[in-house]
MARLUM-79171 format. One record per atom (N, C-alpha, C): residue number from 1; residue in three letters; x, z, y. Coordinates in steps of 0.001 Angstrom, whole numbers, plus 524288, in hexadecimal, padded with zeros to 5 digits. Each point is the difference from the previous one (the first is absolute). Layout:
<recs>
   pos   code      xx      zz      yy
   NUM    ALA       X       Z       Y
...
</recs>
This chain:
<recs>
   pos   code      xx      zz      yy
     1    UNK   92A51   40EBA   5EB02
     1    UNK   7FE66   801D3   7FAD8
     1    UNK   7FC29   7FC27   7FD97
     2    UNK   800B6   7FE06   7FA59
     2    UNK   7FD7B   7FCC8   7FD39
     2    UNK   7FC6A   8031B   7FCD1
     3    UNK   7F986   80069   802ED
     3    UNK   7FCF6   80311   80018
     3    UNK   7FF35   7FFA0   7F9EE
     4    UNK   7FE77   7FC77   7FD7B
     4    UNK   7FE05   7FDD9   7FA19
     4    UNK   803DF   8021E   7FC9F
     5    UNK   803BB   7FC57   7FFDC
     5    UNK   805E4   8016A   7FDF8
     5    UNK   7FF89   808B7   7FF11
     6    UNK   80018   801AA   803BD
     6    UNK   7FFA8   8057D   80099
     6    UNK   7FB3F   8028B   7FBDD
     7    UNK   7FB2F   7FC35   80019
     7    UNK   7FE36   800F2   7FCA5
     7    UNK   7FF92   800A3   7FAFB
     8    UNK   8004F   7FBC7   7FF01
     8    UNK   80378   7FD4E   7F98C
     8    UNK   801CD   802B2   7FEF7
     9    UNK   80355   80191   801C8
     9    UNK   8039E   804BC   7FE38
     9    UNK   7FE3E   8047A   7FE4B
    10    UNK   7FE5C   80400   8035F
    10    UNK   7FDD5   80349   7FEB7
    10    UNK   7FB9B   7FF14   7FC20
    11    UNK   7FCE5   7FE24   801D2
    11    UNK   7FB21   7FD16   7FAD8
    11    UNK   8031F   7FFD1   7FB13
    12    UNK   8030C   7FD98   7FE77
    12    UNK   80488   7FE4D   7FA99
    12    UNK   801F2   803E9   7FEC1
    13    UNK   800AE   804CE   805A8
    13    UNK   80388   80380   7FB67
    13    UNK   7FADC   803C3   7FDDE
    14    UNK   7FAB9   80070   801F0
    14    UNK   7FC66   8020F   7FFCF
    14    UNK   80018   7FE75   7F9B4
    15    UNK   7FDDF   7FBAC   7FF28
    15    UNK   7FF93   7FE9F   7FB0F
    15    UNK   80384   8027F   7FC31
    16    UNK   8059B   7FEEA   802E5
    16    UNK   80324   7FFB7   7FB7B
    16    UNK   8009E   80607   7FD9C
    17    UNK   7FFDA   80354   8042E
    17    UNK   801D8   806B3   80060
    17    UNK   7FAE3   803E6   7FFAA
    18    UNK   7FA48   7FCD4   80046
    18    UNK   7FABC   803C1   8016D
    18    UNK   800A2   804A2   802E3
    19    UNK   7FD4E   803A5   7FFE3
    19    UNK   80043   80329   803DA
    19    UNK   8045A   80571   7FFF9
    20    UNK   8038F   7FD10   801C9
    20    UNK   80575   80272   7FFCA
    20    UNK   803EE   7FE42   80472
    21    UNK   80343   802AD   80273
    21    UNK   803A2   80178   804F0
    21    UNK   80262   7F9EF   7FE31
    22    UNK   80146   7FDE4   7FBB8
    22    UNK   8033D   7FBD3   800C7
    22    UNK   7FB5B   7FB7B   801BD
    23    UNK   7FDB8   800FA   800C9
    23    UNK   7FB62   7F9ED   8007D
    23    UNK   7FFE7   80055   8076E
    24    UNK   802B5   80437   8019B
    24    UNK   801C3   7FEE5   806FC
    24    UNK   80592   8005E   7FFCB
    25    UNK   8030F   7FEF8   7FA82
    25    UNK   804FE   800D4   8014D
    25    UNK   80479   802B0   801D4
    26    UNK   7FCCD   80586   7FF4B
    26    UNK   803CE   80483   800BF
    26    UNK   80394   801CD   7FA35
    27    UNK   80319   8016A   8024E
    27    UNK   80451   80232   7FBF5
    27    UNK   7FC90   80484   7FB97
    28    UNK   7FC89   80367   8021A
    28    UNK   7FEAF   80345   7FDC8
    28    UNK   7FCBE   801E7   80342
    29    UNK   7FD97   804DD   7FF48
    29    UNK   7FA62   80137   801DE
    29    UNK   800CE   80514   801FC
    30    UNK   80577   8047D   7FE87
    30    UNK   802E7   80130   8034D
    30    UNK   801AC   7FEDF   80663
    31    UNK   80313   7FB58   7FDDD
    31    UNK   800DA   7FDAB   80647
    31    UNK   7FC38   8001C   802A0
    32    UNK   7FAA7   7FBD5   7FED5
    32    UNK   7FD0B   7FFC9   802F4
    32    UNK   7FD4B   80536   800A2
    33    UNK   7FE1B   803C3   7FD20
    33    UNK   7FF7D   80425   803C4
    33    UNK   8016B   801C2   80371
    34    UNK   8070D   8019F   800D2
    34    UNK   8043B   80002   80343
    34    UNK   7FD5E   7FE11   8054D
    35    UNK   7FFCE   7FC2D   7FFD8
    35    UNK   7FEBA   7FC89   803E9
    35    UNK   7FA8F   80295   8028E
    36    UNK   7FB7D   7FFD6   7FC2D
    36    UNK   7FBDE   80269   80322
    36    UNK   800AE   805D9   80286
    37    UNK   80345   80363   7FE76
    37    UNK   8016C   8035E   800B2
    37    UNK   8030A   8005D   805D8
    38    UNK   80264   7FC42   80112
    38    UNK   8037A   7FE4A   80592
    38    UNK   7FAB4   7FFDA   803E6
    39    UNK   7FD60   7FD5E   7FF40
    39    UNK   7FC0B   7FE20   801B7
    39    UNK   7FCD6   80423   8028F
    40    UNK   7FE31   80423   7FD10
    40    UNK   7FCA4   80390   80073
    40    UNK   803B1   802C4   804AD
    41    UNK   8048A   800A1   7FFF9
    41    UNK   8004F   80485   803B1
    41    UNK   8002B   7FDB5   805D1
    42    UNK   7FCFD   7F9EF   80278
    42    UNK   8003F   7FF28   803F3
    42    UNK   7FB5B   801C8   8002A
    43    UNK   7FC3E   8020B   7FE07
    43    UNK   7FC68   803FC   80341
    43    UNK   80293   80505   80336
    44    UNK   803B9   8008E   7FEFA
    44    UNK   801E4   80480   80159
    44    UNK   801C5   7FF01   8066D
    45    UNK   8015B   7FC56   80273
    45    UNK   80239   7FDDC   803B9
    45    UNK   7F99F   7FD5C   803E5
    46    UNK   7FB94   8008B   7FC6C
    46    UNK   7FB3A   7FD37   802E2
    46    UNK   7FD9E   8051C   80372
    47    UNK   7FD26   7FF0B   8033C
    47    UNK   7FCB0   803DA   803B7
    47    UNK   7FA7C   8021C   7FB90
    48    UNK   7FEAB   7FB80   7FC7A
    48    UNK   7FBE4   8003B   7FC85
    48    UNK   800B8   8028F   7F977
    49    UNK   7FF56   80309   7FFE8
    49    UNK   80158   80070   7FA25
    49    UNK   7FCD9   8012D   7FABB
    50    UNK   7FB91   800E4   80229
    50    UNK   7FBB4   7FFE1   7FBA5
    50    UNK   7FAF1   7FCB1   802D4
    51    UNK   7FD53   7FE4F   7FC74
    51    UNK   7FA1A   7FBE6   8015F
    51    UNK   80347   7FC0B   801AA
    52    UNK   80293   7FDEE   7FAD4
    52    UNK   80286   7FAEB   802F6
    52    UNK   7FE03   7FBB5   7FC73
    53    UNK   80215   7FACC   80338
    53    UNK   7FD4B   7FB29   7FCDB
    53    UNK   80596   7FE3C   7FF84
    54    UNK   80060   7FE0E   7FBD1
    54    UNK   80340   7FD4B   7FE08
    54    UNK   8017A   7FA29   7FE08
    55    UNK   80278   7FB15   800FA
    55    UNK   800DC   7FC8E   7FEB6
    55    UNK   80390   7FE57   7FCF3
    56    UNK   80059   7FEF0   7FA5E
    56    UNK   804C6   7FEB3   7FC88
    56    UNK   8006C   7F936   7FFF3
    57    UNK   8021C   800A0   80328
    57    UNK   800DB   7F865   7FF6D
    57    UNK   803B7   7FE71   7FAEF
    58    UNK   7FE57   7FAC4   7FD09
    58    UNK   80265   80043   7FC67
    58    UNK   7FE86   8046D   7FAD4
    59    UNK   7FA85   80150   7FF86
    59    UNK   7FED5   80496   7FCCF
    59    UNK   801C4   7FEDD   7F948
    60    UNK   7FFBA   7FB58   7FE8A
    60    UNK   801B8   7FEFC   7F9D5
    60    UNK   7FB96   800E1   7FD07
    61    UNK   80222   804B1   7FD5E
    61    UNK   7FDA4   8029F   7F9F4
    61    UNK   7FC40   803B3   80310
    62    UNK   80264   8002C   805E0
    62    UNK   7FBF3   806E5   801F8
    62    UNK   80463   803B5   7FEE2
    63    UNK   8044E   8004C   7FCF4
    63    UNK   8033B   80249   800DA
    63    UNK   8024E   805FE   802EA
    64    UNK   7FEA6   7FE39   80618
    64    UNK   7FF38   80457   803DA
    64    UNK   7FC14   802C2   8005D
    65    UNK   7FBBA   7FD41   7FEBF
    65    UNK   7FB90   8039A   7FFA0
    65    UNK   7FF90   80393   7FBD1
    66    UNK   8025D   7FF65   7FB6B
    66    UNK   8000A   802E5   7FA1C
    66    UNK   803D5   803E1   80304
    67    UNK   803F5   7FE73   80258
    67    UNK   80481   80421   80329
    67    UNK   7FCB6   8040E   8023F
    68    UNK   7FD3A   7FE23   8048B
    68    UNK   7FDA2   80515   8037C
    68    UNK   7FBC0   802CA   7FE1A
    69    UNK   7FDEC   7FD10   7FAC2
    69    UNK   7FB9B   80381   7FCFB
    69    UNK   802C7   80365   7FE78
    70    UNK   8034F   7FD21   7FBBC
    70    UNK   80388   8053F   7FCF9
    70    UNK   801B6   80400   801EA
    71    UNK   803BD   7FEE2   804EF
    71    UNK   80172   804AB   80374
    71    UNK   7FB45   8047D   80421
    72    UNK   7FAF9   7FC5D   7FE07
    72    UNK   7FCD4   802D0   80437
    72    UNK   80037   7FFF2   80414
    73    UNK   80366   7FB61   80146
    73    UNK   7FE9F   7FF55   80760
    73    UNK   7FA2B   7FCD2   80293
    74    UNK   7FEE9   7FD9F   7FBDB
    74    UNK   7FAFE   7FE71   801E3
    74    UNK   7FE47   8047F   80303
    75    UNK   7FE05   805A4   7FA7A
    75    UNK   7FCA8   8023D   80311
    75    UNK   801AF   80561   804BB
    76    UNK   805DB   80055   7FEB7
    76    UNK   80267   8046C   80387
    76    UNK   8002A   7FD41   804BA
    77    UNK   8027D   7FAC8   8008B
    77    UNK   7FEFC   7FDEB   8062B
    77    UNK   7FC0E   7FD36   8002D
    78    UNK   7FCC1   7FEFA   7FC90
    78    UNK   7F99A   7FD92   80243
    78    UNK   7FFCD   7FBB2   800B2
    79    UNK   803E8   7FAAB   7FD4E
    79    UNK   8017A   7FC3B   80127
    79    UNK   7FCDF   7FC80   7FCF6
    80    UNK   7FD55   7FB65   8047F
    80    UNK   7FE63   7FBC2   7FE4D
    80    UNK   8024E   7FA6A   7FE9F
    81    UNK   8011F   7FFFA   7FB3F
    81    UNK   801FD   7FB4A   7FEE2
    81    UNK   7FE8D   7F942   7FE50
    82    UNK   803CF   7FEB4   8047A
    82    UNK   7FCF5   7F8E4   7FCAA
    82    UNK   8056E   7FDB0   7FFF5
    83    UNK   7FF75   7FC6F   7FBD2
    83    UNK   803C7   7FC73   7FE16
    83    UNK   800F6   7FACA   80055
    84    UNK   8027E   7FECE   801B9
    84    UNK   7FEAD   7F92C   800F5
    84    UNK   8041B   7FC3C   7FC15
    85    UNK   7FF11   7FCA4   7FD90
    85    UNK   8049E   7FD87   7FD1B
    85    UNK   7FDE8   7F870   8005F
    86    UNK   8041F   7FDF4   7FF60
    86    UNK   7FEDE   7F7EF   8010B
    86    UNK   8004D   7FF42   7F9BA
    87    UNK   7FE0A   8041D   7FC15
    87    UNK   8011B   7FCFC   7FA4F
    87    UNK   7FAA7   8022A   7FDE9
    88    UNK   7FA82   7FC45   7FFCE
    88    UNK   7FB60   8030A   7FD08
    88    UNK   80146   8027E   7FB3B
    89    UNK   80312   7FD81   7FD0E
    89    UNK   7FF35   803A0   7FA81
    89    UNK   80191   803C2   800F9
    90    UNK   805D8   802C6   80267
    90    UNK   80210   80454   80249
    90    UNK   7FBEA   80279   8025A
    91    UNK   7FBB3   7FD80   80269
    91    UNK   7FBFD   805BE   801F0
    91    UNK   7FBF3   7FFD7   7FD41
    92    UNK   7FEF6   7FD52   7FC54
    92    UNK   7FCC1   800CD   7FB2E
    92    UNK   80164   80382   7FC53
    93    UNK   8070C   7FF5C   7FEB7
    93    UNK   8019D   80539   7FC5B
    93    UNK   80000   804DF   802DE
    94    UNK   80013   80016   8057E
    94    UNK   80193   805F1   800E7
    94    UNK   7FA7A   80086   802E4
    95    UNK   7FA44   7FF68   7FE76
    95    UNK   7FAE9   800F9   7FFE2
    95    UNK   7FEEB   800EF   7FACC
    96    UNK   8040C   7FD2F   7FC4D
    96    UNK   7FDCF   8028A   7F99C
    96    UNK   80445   80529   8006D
    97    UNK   80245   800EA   80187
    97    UNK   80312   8053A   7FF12
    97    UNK   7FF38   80522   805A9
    98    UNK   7FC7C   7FD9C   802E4
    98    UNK   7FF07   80519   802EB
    98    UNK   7FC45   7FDF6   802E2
    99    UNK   7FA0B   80033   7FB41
    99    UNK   7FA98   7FCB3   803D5
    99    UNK   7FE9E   80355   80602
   100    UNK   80234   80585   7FFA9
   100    UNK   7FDAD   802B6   80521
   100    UNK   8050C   7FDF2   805A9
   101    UNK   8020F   7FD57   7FE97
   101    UNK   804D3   7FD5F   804C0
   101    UNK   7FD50   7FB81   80055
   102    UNK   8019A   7FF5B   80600
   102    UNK   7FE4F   7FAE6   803BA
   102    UNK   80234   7FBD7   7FF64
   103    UNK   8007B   7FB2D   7FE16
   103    UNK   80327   7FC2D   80024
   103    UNK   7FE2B   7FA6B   80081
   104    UNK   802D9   7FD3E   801B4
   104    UNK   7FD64   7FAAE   801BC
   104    UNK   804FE   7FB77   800EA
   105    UNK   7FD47   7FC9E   80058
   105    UNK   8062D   7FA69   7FF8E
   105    UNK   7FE24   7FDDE   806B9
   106    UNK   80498   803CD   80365
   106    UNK   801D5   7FD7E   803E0
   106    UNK   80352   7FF6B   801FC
   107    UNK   80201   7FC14   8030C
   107    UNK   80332   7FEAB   801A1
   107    UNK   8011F   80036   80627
   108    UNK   80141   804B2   80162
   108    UNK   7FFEA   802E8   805D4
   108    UNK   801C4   7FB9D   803BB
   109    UNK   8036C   7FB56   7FE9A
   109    UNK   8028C   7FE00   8050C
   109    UNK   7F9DC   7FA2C   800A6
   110    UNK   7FE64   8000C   7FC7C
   110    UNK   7FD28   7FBD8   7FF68
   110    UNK   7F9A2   80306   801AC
   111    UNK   7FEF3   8039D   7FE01
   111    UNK   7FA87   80162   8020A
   111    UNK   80188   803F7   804FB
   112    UNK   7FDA4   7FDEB   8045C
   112    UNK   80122   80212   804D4
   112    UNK   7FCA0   80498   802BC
   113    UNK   7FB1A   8003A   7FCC6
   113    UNK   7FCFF   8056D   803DC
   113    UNK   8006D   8026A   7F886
   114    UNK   80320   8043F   8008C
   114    UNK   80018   80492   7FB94
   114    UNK   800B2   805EE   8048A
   115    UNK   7FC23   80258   7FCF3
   115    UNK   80040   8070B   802C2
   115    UNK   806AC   801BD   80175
   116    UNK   7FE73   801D0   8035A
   116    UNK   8070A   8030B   800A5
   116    UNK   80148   8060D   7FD18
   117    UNK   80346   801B7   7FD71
   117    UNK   800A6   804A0   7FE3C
   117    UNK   803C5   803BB   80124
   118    UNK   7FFB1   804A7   7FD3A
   118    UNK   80390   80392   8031D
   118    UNK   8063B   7FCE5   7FEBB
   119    UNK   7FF36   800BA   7F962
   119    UNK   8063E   80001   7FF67
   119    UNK   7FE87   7F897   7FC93
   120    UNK   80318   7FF0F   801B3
   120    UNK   80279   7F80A   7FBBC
   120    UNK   803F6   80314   7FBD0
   121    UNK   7FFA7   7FF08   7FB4C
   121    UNK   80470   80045   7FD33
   121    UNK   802FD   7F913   7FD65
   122    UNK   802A6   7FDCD   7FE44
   122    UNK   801D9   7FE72   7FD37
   122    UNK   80463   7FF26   7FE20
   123    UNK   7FF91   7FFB6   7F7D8
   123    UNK   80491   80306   7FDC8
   123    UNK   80236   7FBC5   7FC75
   124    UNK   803B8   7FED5   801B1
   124    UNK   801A1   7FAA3   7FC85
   124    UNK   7FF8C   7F91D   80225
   125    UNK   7FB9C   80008   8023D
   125    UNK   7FE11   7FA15   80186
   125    UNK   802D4   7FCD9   8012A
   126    UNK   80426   80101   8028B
   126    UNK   805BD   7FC4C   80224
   126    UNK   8041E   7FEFC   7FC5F
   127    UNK   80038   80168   7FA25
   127    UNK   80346   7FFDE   7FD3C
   127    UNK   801DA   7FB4B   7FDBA
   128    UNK   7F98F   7FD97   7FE6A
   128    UNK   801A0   7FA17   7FEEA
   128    UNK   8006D   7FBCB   80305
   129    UNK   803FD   7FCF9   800C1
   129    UNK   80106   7FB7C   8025E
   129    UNK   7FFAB   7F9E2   7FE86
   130    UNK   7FC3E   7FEBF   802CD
   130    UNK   7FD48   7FB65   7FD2C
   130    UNK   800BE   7FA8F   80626
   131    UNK   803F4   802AB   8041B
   131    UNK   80175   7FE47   80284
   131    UNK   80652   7FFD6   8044A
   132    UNK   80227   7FC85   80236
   132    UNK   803D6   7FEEC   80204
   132    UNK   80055   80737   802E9
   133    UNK   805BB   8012B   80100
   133    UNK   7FEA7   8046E   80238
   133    UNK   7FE98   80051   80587
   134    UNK   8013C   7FD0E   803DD
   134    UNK   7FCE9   8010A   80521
   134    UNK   7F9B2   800E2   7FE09
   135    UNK   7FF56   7FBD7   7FE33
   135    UNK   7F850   7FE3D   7FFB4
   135    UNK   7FE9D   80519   7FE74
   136    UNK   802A1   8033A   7FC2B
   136    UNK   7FFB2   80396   7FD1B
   136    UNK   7FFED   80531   80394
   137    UNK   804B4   7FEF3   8033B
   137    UNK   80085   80607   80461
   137    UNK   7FAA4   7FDC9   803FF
   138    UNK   7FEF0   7FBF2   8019B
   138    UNK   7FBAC   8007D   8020A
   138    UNK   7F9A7   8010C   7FEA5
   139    UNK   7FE52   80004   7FB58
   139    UNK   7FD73   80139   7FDE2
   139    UNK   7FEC8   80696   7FF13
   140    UNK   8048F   80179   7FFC6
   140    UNK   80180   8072F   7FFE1
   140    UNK   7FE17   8013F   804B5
   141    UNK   80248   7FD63   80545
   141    UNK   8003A   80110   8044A
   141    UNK   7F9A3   7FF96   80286
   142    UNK   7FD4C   7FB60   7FDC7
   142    UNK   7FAEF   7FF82   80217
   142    UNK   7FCE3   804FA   7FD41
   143    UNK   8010E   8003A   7FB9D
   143    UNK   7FC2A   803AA   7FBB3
   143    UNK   8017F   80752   802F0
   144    UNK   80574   7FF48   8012E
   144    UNK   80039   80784   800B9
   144    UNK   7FC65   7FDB8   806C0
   145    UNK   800CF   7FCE4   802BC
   145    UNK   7FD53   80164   80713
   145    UNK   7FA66   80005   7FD2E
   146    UNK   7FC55   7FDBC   7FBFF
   146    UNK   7FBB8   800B0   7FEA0
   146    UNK   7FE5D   8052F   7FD8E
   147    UNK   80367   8020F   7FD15
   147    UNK   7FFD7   805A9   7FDD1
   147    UNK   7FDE8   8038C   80560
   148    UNK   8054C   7FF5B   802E1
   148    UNK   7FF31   8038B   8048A
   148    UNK   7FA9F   7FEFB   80379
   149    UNK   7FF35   7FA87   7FFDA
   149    UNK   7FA32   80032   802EE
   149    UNK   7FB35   80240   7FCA0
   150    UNK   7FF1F   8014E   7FC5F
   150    UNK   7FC8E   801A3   7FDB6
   150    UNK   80053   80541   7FFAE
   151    UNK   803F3   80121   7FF78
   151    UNK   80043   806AD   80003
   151    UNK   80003   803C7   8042A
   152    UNK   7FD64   80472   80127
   152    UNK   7FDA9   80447   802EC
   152    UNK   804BE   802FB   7FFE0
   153    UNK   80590   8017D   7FCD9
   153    UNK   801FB   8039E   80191
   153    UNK   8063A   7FEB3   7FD39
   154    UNK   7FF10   7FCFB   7FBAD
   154    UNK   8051E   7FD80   7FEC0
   154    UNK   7FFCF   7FC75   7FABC
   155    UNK   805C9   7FD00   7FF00
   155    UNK   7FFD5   7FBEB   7FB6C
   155    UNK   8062F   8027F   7FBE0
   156    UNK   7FE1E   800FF   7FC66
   156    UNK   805C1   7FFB2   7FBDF
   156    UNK   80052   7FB8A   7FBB7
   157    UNK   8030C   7FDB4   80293
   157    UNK   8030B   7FAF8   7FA05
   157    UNK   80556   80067   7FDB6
   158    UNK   800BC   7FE77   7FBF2
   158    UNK   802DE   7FE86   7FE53
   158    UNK   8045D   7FC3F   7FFF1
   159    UNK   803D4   8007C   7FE15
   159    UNK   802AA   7FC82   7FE5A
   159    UNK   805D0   7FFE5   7FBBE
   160    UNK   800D7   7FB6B   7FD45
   160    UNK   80451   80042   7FE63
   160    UNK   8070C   7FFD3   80397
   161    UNK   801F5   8032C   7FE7D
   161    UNK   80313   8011B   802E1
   161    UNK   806AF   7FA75   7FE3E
   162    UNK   8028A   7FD00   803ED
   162    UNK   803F0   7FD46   7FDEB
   162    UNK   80514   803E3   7FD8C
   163    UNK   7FF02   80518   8021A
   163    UNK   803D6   802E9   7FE56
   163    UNK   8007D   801E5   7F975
   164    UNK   7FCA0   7FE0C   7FC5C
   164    UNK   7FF46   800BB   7FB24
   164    UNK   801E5   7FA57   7FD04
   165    UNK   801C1   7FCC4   80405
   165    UNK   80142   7FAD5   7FD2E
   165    UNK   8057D   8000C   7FC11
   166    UNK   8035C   8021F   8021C
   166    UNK   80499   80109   7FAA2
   166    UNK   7FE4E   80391   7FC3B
   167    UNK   7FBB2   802D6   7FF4A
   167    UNK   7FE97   80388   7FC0F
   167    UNK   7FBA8   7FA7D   7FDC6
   168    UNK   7FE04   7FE74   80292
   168    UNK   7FBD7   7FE50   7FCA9
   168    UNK   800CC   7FD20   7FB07
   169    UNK   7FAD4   7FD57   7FCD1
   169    UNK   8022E   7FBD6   7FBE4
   169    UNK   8007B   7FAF9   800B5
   170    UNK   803ED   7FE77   7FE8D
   170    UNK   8033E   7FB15   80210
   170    UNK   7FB0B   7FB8C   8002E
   171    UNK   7FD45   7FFCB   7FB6D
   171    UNK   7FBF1   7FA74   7FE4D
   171    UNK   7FB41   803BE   80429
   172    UNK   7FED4   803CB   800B0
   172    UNK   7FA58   80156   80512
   172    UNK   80293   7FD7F   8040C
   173    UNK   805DC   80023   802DF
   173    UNK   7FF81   7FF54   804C5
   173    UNK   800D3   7F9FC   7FF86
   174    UNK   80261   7FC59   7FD25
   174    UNK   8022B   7FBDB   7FE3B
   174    UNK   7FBC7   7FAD5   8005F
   175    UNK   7FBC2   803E6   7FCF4
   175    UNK   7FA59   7FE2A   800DF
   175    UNK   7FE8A   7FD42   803E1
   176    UNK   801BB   8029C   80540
   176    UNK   7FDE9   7FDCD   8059E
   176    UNK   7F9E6   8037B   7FFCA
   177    UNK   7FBC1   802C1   7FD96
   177    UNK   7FAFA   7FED5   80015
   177    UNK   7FEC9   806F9   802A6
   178    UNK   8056E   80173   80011
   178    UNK   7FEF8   80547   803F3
   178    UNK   80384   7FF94   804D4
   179    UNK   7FD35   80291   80467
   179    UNK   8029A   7FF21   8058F
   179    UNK   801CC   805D5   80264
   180    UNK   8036F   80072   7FFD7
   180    UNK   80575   80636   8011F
   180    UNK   8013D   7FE69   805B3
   181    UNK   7FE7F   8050F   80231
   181    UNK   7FEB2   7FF9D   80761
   181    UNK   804DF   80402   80227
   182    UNK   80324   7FD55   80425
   182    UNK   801E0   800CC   8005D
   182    UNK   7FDEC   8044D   80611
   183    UNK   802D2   806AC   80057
   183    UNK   7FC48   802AE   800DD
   183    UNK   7FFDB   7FF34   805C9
   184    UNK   80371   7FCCD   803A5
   184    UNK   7FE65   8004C   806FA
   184    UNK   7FCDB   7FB60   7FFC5
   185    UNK   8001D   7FB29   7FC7A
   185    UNK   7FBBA   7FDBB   8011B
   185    UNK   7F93A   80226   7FF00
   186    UNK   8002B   80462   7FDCD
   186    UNK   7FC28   8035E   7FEF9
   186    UNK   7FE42   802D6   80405
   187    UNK   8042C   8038B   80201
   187    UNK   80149   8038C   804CA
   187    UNK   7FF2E   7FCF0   80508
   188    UNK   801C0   7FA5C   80017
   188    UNK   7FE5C   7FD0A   8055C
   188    UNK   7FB7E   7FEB6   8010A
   189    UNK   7FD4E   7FDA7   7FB4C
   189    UNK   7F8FD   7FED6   7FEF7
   189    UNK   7FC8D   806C7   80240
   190    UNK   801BB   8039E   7FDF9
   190    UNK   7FEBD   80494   800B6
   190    UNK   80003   8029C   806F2
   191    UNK   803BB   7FE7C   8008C
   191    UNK   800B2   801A1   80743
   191    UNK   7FCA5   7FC26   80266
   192    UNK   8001E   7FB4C   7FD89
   192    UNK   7FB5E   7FC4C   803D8
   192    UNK   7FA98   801B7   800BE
   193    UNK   7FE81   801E7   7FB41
   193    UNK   7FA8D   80199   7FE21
   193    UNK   7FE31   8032C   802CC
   194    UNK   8031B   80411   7FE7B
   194    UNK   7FD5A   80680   802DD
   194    UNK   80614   80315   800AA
   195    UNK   7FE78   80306   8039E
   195    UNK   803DD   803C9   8038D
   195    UNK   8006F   8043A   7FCC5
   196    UNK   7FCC4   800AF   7FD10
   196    UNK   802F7   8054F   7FB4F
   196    UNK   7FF23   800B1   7FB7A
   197    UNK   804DB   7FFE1   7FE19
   197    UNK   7FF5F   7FBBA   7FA35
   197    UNK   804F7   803DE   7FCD4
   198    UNK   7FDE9   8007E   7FBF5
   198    UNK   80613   804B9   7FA82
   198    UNK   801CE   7FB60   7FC8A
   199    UNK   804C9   80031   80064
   199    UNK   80288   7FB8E   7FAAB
   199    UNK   80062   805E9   7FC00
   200    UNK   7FE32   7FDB6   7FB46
   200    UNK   8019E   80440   7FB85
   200    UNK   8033B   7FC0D   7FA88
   201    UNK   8052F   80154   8011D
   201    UNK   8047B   7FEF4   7FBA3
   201    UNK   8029C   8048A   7FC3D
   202    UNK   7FBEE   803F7   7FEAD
   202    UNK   802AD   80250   7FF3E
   202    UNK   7FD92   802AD   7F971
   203    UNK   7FC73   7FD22   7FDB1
   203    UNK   7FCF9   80074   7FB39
   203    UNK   8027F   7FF62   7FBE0
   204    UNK   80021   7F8F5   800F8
   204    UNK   801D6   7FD05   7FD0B
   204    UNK   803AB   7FB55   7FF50
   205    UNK   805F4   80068   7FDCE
   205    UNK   80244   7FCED   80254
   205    UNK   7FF29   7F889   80151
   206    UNK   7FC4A   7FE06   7FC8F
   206    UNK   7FFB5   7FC39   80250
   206    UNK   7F8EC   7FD1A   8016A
   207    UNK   7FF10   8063F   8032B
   207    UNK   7FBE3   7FF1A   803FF
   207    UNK   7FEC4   803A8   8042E
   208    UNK   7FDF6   7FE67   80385
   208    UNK   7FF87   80207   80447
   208    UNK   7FA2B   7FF33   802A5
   209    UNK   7FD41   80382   80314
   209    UNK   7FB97   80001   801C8
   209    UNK   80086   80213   8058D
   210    UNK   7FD55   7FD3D   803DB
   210    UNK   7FDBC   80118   8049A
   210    UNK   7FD21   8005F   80261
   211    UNK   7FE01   8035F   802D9
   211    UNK   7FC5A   80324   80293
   211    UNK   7FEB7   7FD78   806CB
   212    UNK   7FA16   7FCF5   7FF80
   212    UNK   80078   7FF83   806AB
   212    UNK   7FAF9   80377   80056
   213    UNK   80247   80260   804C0
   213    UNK   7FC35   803A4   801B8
   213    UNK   7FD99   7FEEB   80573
   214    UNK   7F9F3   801E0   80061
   214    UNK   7FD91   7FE45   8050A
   214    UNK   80248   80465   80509
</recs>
C-alpha cells in the first residue's frame, strides 16, 4: 500500500466533497451505515458486551462514532471510543464534527506500543488500490494479524466483494484505483489469523465483512 498516494486521495476528495460520505467514497451514507450496522452485531458473538473500548481504524469524518452516538450505543453498552486515521486533515474534520470523540493520525503497523482493545473495527480501508495485487493482499494480511493483536475479544472488516464486478460501473472498475477481493483469499488470510472467525455475504451484494473472534 502507497501510504501517501492513500492519502492524497482521501485529503482531495476531502476538499473536493467537505464533510460528506463522498469525501471517503461511499456510494451513499445509507450503505455506509449498512455496514456499521454489520459491525455492531459482533458484540453479540463477544463474552464482553457492555464497558467496552473500542478501536475504529481508518475513522475518516468520525463517521462511526456519529453512528453509535446516534443509535445510543455509546451509552447503552458503555463504549469507549478512539479513532485512528494516516490522513491529519481527516482527523481534524471529524474533531470539528464530533469534538467529544477521540481521534488521532496513526498509523497502527508503524507505531508499535498502542493500548490493546476490546473490539478493532475497520470499514472500508482496503478499497483503494494504490498497489500491485500481491503487495496489496499482503498488506491486508499484515494489517487484519495486527487488528487481531490489539484486540481483547474480536476484529470486524470489511471488504469489497469481486462478486459485484459485472454489476459494477464499467469506468470505477476500469479505473484500476479500487481493489475487488476475491472471497477465499479473504477466508484463507482469516483461518491463518484466528480459529474463529464469521464470513458475512449476506447484506450487500458487492460486500462482505468478517468477523475474527478471540
Amino acid at each position: 500500500m502507497d501510504k501517501q498516494k492513500q492519502i492524497e486521495y482521501f485529503e482531495g476528495l476531502l476538499a473536493q466533497h467537505g464533510l460528506n460520505f463522498k469525501a471517503l467514497d461511499w456510494n451513499s451514507s445509507e450503505s455506509q451505515k449498512l455496514r456499521f450496522q454489520i459491525f455492531e452485531e459482533l458484540f453479540l458473538y463477544g463474552f464482553k458486551r457492555v464497558n467496552l473500548s473500542l478501536l475504529d481504524v481508518g475513522s475518516g469524518l468520525g463517521d462511526l462514532f456519529g453512528y453509535l452516538k446516534n443509535e445510543r450505543l455509546l451509552e447503552t453498552r458503555k463504549i469507549s471510543y478512539t479513532g485512528y486515521d494516516i490522513a491529519a486533515k481527516l482527523v481534524v474534520a471529524a474533531k470539528q464534527q464530533y469534538p467529544d470523540g477521540n481521534f488521532s493520525v496513526v498509523d497502527v503497523l508503524e507505531q508499535k506500543e498502542l493500548p490493546r482493545f476490546d473490539y478493532v473495527f475497520a470499514s472500508g480501508i482496503f478499497n483503494m488500490r494504490t498497489t500491485d495485487k500481491e503487495t496489496h493482499l499482503d498488506y491486508v494480511r499484515q494489517m487484519l494479524t495486527r487488528f487481531f493483536e490489539l484486540a481483547n475479544c474480536g476484529v470486524a472488516v470489511n471488504f469489497l466483494s469481486e462478486a459485484v464486478i459485472p454489476y459494477c460501473d464499467k469506468d470505477d472498475y476500469n479505473s484500476g484505483r479500487y481493489f475487488f477481493f476475491n472471497q477465499e483469499d479473504v477466508l484463507k488470510m482469516s483461518r491463518s489469523i484466528a480459529s474463529r472467525y464469521i464470513f458475512r455475504h449476506d447484506y450487500h451484494p458487492g460486500d462482505f465483512s468478517v468477523y475474527l473472534i478471540k
